[in-house]
Backbone of each chain as ProteinMPNN parsed JSONL, in Angstrom:
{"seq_chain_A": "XXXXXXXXXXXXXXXXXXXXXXXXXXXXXXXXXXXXXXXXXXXXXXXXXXXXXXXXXXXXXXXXXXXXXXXXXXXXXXXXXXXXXXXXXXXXXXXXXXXXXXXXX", "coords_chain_A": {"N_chain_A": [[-16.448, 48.203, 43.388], [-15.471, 50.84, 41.09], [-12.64, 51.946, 40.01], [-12.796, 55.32, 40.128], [-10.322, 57.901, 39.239], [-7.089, 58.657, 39.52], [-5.46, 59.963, 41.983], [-3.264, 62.722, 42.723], [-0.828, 62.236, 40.932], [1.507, 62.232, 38.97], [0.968, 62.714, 35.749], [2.335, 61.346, 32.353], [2.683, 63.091, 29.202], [2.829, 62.648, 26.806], [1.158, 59.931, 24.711], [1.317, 56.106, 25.261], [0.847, 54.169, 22.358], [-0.122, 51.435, 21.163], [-1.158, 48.441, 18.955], [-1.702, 49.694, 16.143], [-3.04, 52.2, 17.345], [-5.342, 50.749, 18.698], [-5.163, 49.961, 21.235], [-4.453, 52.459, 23.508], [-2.579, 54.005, 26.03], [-1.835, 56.347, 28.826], [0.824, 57.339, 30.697], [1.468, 57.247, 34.161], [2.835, 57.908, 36.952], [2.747, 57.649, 40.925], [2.974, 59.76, 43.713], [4.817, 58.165, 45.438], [6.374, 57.202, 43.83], [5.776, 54.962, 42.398], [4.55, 52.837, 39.57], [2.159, 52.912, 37.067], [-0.853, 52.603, 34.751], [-3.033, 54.457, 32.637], [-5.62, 53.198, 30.233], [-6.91, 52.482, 27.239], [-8.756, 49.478, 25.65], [-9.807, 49.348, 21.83], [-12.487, 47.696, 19.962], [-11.151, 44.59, 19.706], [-9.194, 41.85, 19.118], [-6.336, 40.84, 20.817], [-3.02, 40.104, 21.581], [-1.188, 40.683, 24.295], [2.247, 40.601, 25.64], [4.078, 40.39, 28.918], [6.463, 42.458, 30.776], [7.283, 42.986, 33.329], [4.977, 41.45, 36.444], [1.869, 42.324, 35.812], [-0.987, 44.148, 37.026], [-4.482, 44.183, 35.65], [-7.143, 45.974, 35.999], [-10.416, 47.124, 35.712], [-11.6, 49.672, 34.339], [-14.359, 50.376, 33.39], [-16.267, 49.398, 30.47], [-15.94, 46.159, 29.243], [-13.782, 43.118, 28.789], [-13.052, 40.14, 27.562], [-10.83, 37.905, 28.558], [-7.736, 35.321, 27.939], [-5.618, 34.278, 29.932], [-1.293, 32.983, 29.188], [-1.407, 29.41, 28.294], [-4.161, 28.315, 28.841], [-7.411, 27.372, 28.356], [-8.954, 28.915, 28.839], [-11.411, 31.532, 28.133], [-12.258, 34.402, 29.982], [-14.219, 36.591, 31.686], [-13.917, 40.113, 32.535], [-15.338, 42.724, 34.289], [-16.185, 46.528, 35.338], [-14.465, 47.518, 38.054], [-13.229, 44.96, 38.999], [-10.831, 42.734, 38.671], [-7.535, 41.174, 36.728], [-4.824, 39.116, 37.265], [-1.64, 38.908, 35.644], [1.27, 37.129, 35.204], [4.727, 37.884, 35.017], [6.798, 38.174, 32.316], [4.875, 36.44, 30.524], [2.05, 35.913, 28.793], [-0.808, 37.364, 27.407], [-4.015, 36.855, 25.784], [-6.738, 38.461, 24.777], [-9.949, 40.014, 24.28], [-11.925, 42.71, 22.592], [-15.204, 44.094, 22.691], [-16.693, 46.152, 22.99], [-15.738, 49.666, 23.957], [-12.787, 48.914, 26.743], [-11.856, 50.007, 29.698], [-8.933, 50.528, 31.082], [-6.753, 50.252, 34.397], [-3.2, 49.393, 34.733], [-1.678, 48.112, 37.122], [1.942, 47.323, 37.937], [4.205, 45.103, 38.391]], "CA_chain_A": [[-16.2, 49.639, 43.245], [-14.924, 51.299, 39.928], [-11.867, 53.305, 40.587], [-12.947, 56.577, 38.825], [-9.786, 58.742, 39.494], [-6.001, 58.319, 40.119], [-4.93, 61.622, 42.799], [-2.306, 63.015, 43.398], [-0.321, 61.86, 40.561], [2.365, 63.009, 37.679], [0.789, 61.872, 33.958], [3.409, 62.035, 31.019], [1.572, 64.091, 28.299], [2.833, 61.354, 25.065], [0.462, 58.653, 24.81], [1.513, 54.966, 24.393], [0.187, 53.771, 21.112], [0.162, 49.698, 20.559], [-1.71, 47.722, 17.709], [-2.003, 50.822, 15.769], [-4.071, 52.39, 17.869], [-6.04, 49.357, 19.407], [-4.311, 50.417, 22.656], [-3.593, 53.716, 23.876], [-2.625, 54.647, 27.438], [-0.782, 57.378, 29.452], [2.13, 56.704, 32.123], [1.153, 57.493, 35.66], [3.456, 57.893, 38.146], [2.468, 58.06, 42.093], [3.608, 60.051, 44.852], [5.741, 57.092, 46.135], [7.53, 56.755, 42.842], [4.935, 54.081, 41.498], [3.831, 53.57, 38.258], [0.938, 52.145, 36.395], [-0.614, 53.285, 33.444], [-4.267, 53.759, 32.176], [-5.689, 53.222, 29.096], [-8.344, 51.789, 26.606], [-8.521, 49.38, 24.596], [-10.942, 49.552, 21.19], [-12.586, 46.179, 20.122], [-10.495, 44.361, 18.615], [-8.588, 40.597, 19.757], [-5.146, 41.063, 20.623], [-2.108, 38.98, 22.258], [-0.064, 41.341, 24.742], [3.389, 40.182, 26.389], [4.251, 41.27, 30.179], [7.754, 41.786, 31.663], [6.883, 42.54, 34.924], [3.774, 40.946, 36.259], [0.358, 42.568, 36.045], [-2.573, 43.493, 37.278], [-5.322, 44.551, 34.925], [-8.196, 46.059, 36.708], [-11.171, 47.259, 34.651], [-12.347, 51.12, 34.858], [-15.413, 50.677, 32.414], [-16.47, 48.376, 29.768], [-16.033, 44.831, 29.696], [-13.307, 42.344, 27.999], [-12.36, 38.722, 27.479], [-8.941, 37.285, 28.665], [-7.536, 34.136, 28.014], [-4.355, 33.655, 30.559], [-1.152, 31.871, 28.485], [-1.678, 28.184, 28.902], [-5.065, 28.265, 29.652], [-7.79, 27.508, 27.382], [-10.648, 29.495, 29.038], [-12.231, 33.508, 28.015], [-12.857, 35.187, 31.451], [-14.883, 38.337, 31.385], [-13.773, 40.773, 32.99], [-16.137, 44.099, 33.885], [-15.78, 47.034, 36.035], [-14.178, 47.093, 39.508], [-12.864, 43.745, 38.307], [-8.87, 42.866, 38.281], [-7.118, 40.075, 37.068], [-3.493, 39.34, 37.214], [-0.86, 38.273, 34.803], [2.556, 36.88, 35.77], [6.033, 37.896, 34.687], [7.123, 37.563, 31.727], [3.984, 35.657, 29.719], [1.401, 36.448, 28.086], [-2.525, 37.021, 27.586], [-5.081, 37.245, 24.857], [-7.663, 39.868, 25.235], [-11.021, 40.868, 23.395], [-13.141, 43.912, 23.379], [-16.022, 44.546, 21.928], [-16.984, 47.507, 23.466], [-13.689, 50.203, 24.614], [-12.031, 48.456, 27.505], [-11.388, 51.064, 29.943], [-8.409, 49.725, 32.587], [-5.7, 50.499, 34.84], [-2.703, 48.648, 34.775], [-1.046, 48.198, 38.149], [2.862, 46.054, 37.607], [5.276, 44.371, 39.757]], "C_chain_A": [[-15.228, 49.909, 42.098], [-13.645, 52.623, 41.045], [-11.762, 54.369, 39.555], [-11.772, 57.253, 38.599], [-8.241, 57.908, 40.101], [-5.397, 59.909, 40.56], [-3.225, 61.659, 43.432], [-1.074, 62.475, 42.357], [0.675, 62.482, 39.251], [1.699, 62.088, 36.186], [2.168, 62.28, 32.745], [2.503, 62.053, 30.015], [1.717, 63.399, 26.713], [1.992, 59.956, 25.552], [1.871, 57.626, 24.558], [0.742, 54.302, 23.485], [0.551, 52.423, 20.676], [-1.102, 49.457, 19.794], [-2.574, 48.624, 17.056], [-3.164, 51.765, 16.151], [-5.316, 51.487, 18.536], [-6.224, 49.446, 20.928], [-3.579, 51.044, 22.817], [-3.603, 53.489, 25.21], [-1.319, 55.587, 27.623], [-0.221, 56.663, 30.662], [1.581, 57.68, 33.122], [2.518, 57.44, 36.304], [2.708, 58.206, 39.753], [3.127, 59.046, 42.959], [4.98, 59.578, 45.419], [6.426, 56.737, 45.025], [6.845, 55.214, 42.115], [4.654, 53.836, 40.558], [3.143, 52.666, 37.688], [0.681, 53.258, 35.124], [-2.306, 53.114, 33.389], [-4.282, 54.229, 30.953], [-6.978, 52.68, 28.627], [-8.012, 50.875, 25.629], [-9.566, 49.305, 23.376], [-11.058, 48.061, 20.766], [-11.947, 45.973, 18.939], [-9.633, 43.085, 19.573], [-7.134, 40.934, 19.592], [-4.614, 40.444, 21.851], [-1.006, 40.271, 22.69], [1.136, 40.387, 25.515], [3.613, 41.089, 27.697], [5.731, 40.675, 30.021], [7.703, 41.649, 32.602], [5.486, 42.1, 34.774], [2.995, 42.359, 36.366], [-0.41, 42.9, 36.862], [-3.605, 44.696, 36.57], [-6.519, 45.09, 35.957], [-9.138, 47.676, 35.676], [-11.558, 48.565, 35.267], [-14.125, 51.528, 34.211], [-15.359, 49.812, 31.314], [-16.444, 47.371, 30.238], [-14.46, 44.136, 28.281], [-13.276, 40.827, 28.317], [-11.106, 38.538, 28.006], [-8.646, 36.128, 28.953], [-5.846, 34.84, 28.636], [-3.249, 32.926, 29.293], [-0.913, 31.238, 29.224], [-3.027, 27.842, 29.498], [-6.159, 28.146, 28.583], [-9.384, 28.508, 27.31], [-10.442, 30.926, 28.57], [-12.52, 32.812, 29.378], [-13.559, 36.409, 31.056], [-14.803, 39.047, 32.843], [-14.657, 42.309, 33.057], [-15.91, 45.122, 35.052], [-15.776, 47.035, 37.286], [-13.141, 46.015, 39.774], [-11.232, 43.705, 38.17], [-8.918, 41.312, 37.85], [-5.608, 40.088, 36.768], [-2.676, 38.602, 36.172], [0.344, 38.187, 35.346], [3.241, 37.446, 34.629], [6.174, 37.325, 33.36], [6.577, 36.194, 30.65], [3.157, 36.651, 29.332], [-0.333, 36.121, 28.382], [-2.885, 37.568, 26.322], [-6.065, 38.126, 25.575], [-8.686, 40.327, 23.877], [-11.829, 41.179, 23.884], [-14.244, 43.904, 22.101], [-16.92, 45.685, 21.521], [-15.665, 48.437, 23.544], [-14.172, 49.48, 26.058], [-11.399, 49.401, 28.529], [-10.283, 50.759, 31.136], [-7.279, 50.694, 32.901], [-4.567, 49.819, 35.145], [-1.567, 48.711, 36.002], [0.52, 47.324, 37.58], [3.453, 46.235, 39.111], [4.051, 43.289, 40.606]], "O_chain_A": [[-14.184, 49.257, 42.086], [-13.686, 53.44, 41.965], [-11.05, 54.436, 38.553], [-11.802, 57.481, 37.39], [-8.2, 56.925, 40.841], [-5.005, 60.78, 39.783], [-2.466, 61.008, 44.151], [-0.089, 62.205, 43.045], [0.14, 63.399, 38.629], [2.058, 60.972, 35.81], [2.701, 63.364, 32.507], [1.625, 61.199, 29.889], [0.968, 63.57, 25.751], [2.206, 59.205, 26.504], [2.945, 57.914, 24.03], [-0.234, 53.758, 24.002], [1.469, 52.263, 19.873], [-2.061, 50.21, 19.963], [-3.8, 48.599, 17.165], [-4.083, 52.047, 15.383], [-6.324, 52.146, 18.79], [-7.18, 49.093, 21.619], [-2.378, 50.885, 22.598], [-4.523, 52.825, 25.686], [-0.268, 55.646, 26.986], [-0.659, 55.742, 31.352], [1.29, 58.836, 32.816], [3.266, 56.596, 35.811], [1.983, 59.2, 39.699], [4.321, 58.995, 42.665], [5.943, 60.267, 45.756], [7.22, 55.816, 45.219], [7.526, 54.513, 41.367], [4.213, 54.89, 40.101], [3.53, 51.503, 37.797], [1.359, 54.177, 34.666], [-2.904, 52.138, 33.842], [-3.586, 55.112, 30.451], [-7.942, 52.446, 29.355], [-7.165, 51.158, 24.781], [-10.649, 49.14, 23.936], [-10.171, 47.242, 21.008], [-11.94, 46.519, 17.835], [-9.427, 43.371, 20.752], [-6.671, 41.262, 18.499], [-5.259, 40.23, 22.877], [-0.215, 40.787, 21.899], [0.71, 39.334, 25.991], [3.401, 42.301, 27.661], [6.206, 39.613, 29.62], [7.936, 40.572, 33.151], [4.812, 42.161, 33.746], [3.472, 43.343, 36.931], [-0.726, 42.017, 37.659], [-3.538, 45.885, 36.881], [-6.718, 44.281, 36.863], [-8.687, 48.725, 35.216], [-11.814, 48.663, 36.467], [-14.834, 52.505, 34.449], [-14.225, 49.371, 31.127], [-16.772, 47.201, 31.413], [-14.266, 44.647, 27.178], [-13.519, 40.457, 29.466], [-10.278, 39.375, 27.646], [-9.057, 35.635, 30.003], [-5.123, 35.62, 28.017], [-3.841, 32.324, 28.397], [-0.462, 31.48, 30.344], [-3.094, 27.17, 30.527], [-5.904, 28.92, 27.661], [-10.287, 28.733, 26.504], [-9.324, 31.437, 28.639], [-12.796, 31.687, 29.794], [-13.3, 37.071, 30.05], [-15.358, 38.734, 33.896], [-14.685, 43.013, 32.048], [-15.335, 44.551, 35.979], [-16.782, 46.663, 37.891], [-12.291, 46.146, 40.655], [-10.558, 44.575, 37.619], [-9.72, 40.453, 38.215], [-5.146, 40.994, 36.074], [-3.171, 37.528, 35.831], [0.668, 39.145, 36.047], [2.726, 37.564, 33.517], [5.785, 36.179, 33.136], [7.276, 35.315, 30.146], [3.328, 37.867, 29.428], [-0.926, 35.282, 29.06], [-2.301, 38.511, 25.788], [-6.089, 38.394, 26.776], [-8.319, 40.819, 22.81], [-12.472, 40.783, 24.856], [-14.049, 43.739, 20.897], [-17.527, 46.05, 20.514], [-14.588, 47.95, 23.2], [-15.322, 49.405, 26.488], [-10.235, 49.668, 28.233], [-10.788, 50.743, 32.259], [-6.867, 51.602, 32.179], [-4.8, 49.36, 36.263], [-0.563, 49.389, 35.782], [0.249, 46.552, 36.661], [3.35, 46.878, 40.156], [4.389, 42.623, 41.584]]}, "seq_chain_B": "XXXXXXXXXXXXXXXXXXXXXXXXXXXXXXXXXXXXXXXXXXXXXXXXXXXXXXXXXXXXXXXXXXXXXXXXXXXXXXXXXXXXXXXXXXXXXXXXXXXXXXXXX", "coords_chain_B": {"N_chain_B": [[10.244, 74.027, 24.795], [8.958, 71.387, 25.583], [6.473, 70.228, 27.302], [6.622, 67.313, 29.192], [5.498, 66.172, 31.391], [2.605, 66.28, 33.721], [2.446, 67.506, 36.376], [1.19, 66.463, 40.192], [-1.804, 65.474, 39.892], [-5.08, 65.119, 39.501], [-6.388, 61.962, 37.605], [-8.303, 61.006, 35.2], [-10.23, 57.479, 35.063], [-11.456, 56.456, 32.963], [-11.081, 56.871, 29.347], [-11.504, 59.218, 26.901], [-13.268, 58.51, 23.809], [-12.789, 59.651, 20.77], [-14.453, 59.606, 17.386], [-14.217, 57.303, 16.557], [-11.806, 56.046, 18.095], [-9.829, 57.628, 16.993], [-9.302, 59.641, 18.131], [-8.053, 59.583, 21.187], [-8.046, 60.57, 24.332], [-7.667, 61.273, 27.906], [-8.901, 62.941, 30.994], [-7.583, 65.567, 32.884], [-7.481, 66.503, 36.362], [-5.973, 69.522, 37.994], [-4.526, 70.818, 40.878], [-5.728, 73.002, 41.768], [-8.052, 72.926, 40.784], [-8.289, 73.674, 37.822], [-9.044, 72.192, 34.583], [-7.647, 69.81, 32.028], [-7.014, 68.127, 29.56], [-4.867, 64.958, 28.589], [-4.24, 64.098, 24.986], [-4.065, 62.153, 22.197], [-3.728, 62.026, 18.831], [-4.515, 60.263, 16.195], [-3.396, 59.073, 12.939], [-5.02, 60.595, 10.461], [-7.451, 62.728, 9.268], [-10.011, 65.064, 10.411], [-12.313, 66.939, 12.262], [-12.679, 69.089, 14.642], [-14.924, 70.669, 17.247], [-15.292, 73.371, 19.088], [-16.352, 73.829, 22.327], [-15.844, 76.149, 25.159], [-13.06, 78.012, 24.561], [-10.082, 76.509, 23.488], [-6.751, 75.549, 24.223], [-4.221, 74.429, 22.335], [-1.462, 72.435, 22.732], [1.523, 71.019, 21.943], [2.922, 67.746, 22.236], [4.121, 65.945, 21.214], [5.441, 64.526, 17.913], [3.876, 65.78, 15.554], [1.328, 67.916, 13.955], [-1.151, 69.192, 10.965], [-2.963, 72.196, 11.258], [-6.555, 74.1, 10.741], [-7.667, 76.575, 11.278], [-11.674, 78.012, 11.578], [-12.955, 79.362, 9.244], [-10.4, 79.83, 8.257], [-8.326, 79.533, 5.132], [-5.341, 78.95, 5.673], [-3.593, 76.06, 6.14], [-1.435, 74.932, 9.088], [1.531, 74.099, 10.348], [2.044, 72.419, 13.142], [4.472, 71.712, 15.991], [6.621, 69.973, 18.812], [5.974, 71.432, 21.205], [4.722, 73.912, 20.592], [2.13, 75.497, 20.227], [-1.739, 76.321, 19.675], [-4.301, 78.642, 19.514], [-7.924, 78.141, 19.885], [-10.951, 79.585, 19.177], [-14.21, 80.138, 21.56], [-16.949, 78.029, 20.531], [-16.765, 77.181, 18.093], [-14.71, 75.924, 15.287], [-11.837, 73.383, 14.221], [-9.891, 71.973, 12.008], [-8.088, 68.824, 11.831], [-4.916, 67.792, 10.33], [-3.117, 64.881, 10.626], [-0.446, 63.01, 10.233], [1.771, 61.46, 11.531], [1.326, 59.877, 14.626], [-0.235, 62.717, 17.009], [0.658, 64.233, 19.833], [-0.841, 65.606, 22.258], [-1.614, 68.331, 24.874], [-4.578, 69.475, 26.118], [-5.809, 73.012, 27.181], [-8.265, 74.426, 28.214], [-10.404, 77.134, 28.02]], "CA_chain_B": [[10.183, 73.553, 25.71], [8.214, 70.272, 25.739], [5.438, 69.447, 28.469], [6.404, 66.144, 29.33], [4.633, 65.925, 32.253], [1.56, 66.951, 34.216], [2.607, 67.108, 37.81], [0.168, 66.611, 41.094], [-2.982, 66.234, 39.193], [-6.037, 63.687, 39.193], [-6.721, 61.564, 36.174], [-9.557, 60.217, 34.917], [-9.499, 56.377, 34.379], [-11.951, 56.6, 31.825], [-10.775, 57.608, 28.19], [-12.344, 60.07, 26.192], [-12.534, 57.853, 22.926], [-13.707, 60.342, 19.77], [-13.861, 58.806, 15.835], [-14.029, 55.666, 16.515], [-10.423, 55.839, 18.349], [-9.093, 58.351, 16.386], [-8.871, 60.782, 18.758], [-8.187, 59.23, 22.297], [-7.669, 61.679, 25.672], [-8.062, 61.249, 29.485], [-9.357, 63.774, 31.253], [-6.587, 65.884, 34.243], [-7.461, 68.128, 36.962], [-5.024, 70.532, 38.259], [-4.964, 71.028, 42.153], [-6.777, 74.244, 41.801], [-9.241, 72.411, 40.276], [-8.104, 73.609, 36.44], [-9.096, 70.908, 33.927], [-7.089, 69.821, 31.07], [-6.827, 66.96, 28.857], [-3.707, 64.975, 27.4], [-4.785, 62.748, 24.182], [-3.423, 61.6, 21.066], [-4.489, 61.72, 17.496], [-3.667, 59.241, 15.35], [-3.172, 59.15, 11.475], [-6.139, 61.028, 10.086], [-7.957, 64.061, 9.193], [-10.523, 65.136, 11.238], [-12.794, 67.884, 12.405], [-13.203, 69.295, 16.019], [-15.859, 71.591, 17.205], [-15.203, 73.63, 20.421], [-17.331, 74.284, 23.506], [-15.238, 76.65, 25.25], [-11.901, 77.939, 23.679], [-8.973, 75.716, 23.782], [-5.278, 75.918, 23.476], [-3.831, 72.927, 22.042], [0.486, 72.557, 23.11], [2.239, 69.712, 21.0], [3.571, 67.284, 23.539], [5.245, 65.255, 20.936], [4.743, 64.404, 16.815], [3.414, 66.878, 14.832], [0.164, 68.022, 12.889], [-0.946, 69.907, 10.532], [-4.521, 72.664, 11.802], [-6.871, 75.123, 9.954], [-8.822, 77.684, 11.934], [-12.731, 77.747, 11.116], [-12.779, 80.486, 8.387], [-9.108, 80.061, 7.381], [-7.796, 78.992, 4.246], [-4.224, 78.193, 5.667], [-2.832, 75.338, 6.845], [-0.495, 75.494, 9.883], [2.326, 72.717, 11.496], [2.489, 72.541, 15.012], [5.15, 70.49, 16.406], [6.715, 69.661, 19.963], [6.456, 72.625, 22.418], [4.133, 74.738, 19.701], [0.674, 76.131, 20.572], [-2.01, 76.965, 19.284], [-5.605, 78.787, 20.282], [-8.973, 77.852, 18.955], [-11.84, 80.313, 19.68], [-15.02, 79.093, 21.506], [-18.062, 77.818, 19.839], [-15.729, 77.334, 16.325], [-14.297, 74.537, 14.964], [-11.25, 73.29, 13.755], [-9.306, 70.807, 11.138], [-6.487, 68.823, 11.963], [-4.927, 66.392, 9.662], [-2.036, 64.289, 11.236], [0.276, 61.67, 9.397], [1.737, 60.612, 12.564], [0.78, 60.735, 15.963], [0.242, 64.159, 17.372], [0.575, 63.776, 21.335], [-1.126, 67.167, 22.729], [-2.255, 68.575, 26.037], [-5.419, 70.35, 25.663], [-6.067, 73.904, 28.071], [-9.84, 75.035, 28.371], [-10.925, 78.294, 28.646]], "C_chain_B": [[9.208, 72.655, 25.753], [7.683, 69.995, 26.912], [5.934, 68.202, 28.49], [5.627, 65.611, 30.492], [3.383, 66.516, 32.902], [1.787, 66.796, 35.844], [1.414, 67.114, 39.257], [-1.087, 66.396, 41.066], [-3.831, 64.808, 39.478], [-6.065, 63.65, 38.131], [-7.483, 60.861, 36.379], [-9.306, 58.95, 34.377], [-9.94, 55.632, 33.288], [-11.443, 57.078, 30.715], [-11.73, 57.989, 27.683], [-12.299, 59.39, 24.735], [-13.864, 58.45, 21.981], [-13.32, 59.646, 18.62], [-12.897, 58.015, 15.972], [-12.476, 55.179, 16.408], [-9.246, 56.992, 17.577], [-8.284, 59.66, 17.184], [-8.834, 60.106, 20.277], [-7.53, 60.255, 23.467], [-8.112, 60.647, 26.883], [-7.988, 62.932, 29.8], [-8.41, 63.791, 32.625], [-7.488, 67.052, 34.829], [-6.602, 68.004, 37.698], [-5.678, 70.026, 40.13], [-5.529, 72.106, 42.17], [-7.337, 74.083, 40.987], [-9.439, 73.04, 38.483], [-7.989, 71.761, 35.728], [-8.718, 70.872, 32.906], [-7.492, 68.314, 30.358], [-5.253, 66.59, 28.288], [-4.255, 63.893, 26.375], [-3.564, 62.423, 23.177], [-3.753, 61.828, 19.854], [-3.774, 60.91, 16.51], [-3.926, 59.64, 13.494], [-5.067, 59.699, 11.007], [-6.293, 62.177, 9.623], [-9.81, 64.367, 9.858], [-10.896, 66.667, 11.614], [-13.491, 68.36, 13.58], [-13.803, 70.289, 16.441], [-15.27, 71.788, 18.873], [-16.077, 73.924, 20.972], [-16.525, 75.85, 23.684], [-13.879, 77.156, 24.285], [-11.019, 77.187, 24.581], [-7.737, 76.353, 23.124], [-4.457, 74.062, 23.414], [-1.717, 72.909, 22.188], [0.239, 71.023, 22.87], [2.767, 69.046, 21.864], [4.338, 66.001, 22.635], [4.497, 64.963, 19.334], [4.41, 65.879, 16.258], [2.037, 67.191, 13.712], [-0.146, 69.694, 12.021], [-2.805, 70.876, 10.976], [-5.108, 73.413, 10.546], [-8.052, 75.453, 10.984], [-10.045, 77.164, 11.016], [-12.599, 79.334, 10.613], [-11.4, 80.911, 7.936], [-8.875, 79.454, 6.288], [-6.182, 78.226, 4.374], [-4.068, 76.782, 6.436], [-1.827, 75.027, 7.46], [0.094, 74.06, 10.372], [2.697, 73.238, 12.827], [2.723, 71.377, 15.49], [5.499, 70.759, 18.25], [7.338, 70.941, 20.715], [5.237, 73.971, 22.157], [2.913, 74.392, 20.491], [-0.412, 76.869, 19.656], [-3.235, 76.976, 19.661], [-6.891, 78.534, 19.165], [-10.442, 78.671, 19.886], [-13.134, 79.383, 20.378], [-16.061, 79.094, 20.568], [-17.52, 78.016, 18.19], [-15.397, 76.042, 16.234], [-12.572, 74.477, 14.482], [-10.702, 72.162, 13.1], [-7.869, 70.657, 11.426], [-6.491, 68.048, 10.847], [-3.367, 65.941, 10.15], [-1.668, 63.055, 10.324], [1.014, 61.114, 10.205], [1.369, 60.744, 13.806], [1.07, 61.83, 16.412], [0.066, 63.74, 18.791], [-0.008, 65.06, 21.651], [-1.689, 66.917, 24.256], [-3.345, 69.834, 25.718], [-5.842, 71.377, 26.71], [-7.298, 74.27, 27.716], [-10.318, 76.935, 29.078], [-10.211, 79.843, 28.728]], "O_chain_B": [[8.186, 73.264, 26.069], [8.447, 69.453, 27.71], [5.602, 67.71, 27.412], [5.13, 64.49, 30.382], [3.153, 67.594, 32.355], [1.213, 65.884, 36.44], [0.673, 68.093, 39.165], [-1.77, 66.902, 41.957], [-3.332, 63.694, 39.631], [-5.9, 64.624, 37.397], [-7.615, 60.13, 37.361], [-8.487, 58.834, 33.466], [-9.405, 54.675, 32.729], [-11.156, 58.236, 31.018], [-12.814, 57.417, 27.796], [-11.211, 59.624, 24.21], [-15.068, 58.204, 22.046], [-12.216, 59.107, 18.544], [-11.689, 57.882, 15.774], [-11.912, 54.496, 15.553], [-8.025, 57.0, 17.729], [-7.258, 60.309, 16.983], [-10.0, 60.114, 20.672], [-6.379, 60.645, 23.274], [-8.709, 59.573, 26.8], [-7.377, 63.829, 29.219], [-8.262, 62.816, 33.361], [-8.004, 68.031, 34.29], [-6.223, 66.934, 38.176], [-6.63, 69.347, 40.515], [-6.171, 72.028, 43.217], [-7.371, 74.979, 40.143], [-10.522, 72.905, 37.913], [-7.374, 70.742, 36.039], [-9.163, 71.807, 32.24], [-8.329, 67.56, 30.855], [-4.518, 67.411, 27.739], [-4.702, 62.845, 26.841], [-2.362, 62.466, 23.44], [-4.957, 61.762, 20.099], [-2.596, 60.994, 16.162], [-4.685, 60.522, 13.093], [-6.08, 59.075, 11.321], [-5.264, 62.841, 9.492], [-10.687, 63.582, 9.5], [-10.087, 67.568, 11.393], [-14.701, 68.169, 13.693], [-13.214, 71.278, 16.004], [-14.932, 70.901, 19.657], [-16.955, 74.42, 20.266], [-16.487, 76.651, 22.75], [-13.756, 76.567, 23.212], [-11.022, 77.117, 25.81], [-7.564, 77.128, 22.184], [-4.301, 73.082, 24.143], [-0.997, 73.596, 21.463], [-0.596, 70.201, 23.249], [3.336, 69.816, 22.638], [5.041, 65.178, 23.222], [3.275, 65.079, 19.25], [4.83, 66.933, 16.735], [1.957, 66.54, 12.671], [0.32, 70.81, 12.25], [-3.801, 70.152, 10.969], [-4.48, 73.456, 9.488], [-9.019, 74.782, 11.346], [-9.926, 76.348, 10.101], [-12.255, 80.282, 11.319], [-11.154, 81.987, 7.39], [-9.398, 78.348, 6.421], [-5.77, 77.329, 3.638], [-4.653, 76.697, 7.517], [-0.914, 74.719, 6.694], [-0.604, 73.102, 10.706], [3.388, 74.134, 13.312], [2.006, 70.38, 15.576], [4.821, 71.542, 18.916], [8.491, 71.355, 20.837], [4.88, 74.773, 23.02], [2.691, 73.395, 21.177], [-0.102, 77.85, 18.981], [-3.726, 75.94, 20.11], [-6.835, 78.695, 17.946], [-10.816, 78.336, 21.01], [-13.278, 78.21, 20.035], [-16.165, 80.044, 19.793], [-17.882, 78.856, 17.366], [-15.756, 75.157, 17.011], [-12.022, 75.574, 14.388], [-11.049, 71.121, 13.659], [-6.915, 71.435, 11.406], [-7.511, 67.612, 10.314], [-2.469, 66.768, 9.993], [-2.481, 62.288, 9.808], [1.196, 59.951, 9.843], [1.04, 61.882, 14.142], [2.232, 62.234, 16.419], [-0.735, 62.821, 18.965], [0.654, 65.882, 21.016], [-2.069, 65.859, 24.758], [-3.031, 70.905, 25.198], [-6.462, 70.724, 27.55], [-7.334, 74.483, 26.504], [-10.436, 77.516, 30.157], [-10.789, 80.759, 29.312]]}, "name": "protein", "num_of_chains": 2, "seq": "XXXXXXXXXXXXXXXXXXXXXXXXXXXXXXXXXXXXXXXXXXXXXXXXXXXXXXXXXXXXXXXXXXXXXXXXXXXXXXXXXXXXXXXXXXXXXXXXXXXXXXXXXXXXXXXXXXXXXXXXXXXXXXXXXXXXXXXXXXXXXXXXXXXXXXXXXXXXXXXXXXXXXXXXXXXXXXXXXXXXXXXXXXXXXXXXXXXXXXXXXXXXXXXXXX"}
């Protein structure tokens, strides 16, 4: 199941803008003081850093993600999560837009 | 007075992704079922055709517009508004990101 919709929630109205446009998303907040974020990304191979951990979960399209330390591509497509720890990192390519939601902690 | 937020609202977890990233939005509805958009525009110039009329409020950055049948060119920065008739068009051209929230109707 694709999660079409996040309810009930506060958006802040400035995008975030990483690898000049590569990757936009807006800040979410929940109800409960939560916060995640969705976004897109356009195709294009790129190496993000986490502080807190992760979890990626796909709203549309499809990407690649190599884990660091790991030498495999995964494909990820909608419905689809996968998680990143604390404080590392992941590769990531789209070829299509990338449409996700990024849960942390 | 700067929008920074959108309070209570569903978001779409799909992005709206126009010229080829140039223009990226998500799509908000209101609890009384008013629908807005907040996007981005990134470094460009660019030419948007309306359905309905829109009102475009600066939510951070600044660009520069031109009505369809104007000769001027107008800056609208953070808090600024401005309306675009329906079934018209309009020209932005932005040199850095313009953050906006877009009103329908």
């Amino acid at each position: 199941m694709t999660t079409e919709s996040l309810d009930n929630v506060r958006v802040a109205t400035r995008a975030n803008v990483y690898f000049d446009g590569k990757c936009v998303s807006h800040s979410v907040t929940l109800a409960d003081g939560t916060r995640k974020s969705v976004g897109v990304i356009l195709p294009s191979e790129l190496t993000f850093k986490t502080g807190a951990p992760e979890i990626m979960e796909c709203a549309g399209g499809f990407c690649e993600y190599r884990l660091a330390g790991s030498a495999d591509w995964v494909t990820s497509g909608p419905g689809q999560k996968f998680g990143v720890p604390g404080d590392s990192s992941f590769d990531i390519r789209v070829r299509e837009a990338y449409h996700y939601i990024c849960h942390f902690g």
